[in-house]
C-alpha positions as CSV (number, residue, x, y, z in Angstrom):
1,X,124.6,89.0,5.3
2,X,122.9,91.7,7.2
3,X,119.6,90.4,8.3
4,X,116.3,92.1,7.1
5,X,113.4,93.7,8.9
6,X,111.8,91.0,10.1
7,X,111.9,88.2,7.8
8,X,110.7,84.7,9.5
9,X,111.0,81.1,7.4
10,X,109.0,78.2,8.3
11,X,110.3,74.9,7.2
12,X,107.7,72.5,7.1
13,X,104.4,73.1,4.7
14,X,102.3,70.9,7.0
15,X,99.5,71.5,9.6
16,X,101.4,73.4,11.9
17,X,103.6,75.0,10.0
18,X,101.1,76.4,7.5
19,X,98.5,77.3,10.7
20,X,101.2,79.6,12.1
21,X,101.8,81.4,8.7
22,X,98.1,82.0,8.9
23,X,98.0,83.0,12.0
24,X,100.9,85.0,12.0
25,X,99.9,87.5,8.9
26,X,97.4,88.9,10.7
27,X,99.8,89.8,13.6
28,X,101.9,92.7,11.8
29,X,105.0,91.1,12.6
30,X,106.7,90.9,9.9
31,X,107.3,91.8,6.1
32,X,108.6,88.9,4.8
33,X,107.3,85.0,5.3
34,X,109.8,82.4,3.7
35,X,108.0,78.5,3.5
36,X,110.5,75.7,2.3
37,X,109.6,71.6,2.5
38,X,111.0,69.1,0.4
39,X,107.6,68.9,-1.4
40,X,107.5,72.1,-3.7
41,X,103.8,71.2,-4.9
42,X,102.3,71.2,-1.6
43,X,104.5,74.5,-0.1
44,X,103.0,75.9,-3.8
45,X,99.1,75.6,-2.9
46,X,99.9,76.6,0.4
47,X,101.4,80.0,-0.7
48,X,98.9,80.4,-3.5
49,X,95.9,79.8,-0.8
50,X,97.4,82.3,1.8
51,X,98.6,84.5,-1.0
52,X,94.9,85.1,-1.7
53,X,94.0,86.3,1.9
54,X,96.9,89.5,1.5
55,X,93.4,92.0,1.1
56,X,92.9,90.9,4.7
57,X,95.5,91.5,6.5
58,X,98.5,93.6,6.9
59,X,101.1,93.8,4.3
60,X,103.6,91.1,4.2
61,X,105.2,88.8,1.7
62,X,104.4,85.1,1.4
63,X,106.6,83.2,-0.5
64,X,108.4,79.9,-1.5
65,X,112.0,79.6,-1.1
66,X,115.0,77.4,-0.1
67,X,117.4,77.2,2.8
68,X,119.7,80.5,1.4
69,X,116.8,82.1,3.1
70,X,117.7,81.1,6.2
71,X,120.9,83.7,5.9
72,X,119.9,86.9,6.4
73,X,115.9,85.8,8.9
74,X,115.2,86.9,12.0
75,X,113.8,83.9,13.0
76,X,113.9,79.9,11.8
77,X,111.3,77.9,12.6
78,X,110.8,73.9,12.3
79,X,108.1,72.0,11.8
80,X,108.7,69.8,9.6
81,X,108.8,65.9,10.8
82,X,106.7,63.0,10.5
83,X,103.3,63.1,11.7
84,X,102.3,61.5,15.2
85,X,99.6,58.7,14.7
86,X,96.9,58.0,17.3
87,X,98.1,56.1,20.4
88,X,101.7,57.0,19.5
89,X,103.7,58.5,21.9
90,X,106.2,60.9,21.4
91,X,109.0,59.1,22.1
92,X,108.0,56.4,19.5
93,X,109.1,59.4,16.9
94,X,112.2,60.6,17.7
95,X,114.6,58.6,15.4
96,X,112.3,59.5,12.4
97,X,112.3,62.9,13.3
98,X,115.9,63.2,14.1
99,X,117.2,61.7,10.9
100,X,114.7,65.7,9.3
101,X,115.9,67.8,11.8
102,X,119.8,66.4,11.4
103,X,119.3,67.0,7.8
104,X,117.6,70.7,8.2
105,X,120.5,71.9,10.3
106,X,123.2,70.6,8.1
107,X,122.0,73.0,5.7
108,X,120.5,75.8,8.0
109,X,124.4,75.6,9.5
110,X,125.8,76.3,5.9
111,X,124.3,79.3,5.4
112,X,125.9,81.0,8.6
113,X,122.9,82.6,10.2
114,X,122.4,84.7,12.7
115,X,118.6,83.3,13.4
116,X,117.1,82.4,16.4
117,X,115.8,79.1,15.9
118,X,112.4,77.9,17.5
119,X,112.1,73.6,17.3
120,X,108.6,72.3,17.0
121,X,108.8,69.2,16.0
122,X,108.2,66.4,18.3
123,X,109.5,65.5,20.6
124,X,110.4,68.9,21.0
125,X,112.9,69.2,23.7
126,X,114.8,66.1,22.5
127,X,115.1,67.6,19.1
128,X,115.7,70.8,20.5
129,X,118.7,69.5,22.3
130,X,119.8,67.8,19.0
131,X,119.9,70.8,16.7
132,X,121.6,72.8,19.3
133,X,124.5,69.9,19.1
134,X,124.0,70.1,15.4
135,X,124.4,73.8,14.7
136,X,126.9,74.5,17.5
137,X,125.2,77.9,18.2
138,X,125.1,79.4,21.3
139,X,122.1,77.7,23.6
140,X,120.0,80.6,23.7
141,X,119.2,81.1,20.3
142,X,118.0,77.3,19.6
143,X,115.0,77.0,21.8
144,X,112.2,74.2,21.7
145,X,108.1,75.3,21.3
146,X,108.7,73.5,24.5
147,X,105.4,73.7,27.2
148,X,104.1,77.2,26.2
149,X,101.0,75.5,24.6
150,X,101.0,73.1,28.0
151,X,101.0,76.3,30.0
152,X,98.3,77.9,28.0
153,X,96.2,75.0,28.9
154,X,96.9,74.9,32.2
155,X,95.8,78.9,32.2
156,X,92.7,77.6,30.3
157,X,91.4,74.9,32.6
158,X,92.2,76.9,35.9
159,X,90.4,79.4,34.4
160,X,87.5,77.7,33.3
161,X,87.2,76.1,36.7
162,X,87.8,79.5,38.7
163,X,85.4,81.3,36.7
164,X,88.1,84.1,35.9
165,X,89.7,85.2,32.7
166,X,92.4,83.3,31.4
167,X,94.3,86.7,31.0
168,X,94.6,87.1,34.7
169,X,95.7,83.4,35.7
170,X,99.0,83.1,35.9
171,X,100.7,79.2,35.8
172,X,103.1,77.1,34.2
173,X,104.0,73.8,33.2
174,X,107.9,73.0,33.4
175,X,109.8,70.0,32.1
176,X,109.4,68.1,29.1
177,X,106.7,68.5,26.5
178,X,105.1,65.5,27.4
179,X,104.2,62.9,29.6
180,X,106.7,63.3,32.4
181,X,105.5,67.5,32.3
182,X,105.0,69.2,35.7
183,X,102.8,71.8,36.8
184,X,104.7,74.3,39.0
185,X,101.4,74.8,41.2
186,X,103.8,76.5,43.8
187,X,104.1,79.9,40.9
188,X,100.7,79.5,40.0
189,X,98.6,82.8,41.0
190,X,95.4,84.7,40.1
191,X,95.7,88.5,40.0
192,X,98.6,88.3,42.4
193,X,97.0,86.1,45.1
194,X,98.7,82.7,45.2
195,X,96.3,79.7,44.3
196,X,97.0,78.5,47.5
197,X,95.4,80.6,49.4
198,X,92.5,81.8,46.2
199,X,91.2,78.1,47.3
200,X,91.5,78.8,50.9
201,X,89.2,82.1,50.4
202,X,86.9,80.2,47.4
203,X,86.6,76.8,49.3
204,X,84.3,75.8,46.6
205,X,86.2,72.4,46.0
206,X,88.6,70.0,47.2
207,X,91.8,71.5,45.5
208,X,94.0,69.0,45.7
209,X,91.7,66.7,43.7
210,X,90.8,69.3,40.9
211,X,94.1,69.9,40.8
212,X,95.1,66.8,40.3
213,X,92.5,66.3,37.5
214,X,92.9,69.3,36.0
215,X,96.9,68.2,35.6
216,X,95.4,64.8,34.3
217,X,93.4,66.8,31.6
218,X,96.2,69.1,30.6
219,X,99.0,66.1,29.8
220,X,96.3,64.3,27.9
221,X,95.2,67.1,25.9
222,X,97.0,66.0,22.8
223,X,96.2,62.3,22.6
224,X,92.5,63.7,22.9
225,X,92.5,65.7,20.1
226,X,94.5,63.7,17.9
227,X,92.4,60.5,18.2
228,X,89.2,63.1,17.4
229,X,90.6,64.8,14.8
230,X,93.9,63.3,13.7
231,X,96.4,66.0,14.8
232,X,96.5,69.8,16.9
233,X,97.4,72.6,14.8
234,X,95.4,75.7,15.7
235,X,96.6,76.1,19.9
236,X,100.4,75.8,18.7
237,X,100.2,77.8,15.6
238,X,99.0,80.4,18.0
239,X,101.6,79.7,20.4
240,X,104.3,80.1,18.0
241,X,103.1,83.3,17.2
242,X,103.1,84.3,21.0
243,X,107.0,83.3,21.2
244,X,107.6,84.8,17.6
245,X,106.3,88.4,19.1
246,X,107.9,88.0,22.2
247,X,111.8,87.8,19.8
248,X,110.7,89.9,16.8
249,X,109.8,92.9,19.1
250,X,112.0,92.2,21.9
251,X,109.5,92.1,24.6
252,X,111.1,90.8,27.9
253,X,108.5,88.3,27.8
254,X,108.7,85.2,30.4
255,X,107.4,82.0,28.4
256,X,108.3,78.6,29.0
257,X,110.3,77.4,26.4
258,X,112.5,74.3,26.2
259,X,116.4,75.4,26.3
260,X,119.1,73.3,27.7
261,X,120.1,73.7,31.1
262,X,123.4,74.3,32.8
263,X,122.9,73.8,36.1
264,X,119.9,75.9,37.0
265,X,117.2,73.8,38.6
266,X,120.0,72.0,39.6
267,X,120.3,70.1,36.4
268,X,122.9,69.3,33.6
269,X,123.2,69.3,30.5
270,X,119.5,68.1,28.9
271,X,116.8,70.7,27.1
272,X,113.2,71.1,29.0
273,X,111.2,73.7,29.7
274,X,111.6,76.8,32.4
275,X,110.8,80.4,32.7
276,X,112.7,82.5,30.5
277,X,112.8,86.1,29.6
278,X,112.8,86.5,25.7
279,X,114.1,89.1,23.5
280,X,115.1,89.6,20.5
281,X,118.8,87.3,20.7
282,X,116.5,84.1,21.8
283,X,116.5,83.2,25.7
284,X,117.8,86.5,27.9
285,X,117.8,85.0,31.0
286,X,116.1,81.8,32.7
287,X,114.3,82.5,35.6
288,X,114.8,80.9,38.2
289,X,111.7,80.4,40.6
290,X,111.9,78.3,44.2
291,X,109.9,75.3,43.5
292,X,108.6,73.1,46.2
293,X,110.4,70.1,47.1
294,X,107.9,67.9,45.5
295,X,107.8,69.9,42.0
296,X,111.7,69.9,42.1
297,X,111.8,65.9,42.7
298,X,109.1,66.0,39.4
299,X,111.4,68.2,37.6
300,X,114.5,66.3,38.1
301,X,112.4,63.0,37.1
302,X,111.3,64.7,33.8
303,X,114.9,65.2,33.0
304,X,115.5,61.6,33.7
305,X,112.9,60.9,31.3
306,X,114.7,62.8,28.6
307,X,117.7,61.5,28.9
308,X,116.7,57.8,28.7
309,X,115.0,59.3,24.9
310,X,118.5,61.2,24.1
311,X,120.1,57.6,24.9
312,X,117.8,55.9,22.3
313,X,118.9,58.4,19.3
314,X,120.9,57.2,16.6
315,X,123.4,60.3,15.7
């Protein structure tokens, strides 16, 4: 089928999901907004709540529907999964979550799309690598949430400390989307001067330490907010909706999703996060940056890391 103007489907009616439907009507995106979970009630008073907002913002259709849907979107994007609990790591919800997304692709698969697909369920490069196997498209249009709401973090907490707008600081955290994550301080820079030598000029700290502790801060975002509030939905709905304009209008843009790698970084055959360009086919390109020797050892262990969680699935 030939695919409409625009037309995204969210599968998943929870937090997240229903977060980026909200935030993404009052983008302009897209005309038509598809929501499908296996509990019609809920996805319902979702679409009856958001339905009520359309005087707001710009036209666009909400709707229920099912996975035929999936045929003829633009874009495919999962969230559905089982929710993480405080103190539990990611890891700890992989084979629940892999048993959904296994199921979700089956019948995404059926319907022969032409999608790019965007994973946010957790662990996100794990099951990103899993419905890429599952599907058997091509790697660049099944592409993890992966460390785009790390990096935006990072951008946050550099900025806060620099004093500068988070616009004009410029970072990014590679590897997986979670507790093995590095920050590639070696790309980091702030209106084109390298943070390496912005602290040399500023001196107005020890860098290495806030650095370090700003790192610290950034990894342990989530478990912070979870154990206040019980789960993070407002950052990565927003996120999503960066990456979803970046492939609906076929921007060029560079974000950090999770992808699986073929040998660039020097690593094989596991998803995690790097610069790519995005357009409207999924990942263009990945970009390729020279890391230091030290964020290239992290890099390498983070893909170690995801391997030993790949080795634990039941498929």
């Amino acid at each position: 089928m030939q695919k409409q103007e625009r037309k995204v489907v969210v599968i998943g009616a929870g937090s997240v999901g229903t977060t980026y439907i909200y935030a993404l009507m009052h983008t302009g995106l897209v005309q038509e907004i598809v929501l499908i979970d296996i509990d019609e009630k809920k996805v319902m008073g979702e679409i009856m709540d958001l339905e009520q907002g359309m005087a707001f913002v710009p036209p666009v259709e909400v709707r229920p529907g099912d996975y035929s849907d999936c045929a003829d979107a633009n874009l495919i994007v999962v969230t559905a999964g089982a929710k993480q609990k405080p103190g539990q790591s990611r890891p700890e919800l992989i084979q629940c979550n892999a048993d959904i997304v296994k199921s979700i692709c089956d019948k995404i698969k059926s319907c022969d799309s032409q999608a790019v697909l965007i994973m946010v369920t957790n662990p996100v490069d794990t099951l990103t690598h899993l419905a890429l196997n599952q599907l058997g498209w091509p790697r660049k249009r099944v592409i993890g949430s992966g460390t785009v709401l790390d990096t935006a973090r990072l951008r946050y907490m550099l900025s806060r400390h620099c004093g500068i707008d988070t616009r004009n600081v410029h970072a990014y955290i590679l590897g997986e989307h979670g507790d093995s994550e590095v920050a590639a301080w070696s790309m980091a820079h702030l209106a084109g001067i390298s943070l390496k030598h912005y602290c040399a000029i500023c001196q107005g700290c020890d860098s290495r330490a806030e650095h370090e502790d700003i790192m610290r801060r950034v990894r342990d975002s989530a478990y912070h907010i979870i154990d206040y509030k019980g789960s993070t939905f407002y950052a990565i709905g927003l996120s999503l909706t960066r990456i979803s304009a970046a492939i609906l209008r076929n921007e060029h843009s560079i974000l950090t999703v999770s992808l699986l790698l073929q040998g660039e970084y020097d690593i094989h055959d596991i998803c995690l996060s790097v610069p790519c360009i995005i357009g409207n086919t999924g990942v263009e390109r990945i970009v390729t940056a020279g890391l230091s020797e030290d964020e290239q050892a992290a890099l390498k262990a983070s893909a170690k890391t995801l391997r030993e969680v790949m080795s634990n699935i039941k498929f």
